[in-house]
N, C-alpha and C positions, 0 to 999 in steps of 0.2 A: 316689424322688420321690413326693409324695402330690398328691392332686387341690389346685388353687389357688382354690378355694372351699370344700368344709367339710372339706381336711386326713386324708381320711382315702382310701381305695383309691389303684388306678394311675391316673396322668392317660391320657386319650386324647392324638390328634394337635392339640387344642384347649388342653390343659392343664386339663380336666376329666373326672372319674368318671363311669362312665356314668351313675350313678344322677343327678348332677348334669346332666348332657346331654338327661336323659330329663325333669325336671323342667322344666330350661328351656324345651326343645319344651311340655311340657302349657303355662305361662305366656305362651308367647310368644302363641301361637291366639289368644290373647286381644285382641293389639293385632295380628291382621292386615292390618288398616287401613292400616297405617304404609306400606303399595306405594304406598296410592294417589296418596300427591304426589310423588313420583319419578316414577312413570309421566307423571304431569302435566306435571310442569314437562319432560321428555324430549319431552315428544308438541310442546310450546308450542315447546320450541326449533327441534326439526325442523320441525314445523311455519312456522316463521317463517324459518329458515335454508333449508330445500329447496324450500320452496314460495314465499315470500317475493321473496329474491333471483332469481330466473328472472323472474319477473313483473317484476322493475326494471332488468333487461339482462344481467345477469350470466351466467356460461358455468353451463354443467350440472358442470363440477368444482365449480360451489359448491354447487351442491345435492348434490352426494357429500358435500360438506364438513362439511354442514349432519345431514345423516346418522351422519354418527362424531359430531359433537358434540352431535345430541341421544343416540345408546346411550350415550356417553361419560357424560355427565350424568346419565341414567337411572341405572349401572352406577356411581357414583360417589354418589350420593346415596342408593342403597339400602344401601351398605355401611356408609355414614355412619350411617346410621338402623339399621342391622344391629348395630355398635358401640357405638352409643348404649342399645338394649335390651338390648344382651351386658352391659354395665358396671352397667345399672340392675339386671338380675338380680341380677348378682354381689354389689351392695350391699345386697338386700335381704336381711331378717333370715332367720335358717338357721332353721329348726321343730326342736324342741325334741330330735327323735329323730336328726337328723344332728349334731348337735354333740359335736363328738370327747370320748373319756375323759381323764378325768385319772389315769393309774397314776403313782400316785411312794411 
């Protein structure tokens, strides 16, 4: 099997080279940002789910509740956005010195 971006070494447990692994990491740094609305929207859920509902009668199982559904959300949205920059990688053009040979 070769790497499933530029074709050429062993894949890792990812389906990429390391050299390819290693490249994404320097790239990724770049949009570290991307935590910070999943933290958001995670903090607003909990926030409104475990502090929310107690304030308006509710038992303290709902504010456990309210707890899974905001990590759930947080842990769901970062992956999404983890996907989202795996795929944009993958799409962007290869530099000139990873593009495999042509022996024929």
């Amino acid at each position: 099997m070769t790497c499933a971006r530029c074709n050429t070494g062993s894949p890792g447990p990812r389906g990429w080279c390391g050299d390819c692994e290693r490249a994404y990491d320097t790239w990724s740094r770049r949009h570290a940002t991307d935590i910070i609305w999943p933290v958001l929207a995670g903090m607003g859920i909990l926030s409104l789910l475990s502090l929310g509902l107690p304030l308006l009668g509710a038992g303290y199982l709902a504010a456990i509740t309210g707890v899974f559904a905001g990590f759930g959300s947080f842990a769901g949205l970062y992956r999404l956005s983890v996907r989202r920059r795996r795929r944009q990688f993958q799409l962007a053009s290869l530099p000139r010195a990873y593009l495999p040979h042509r022996t024929s």
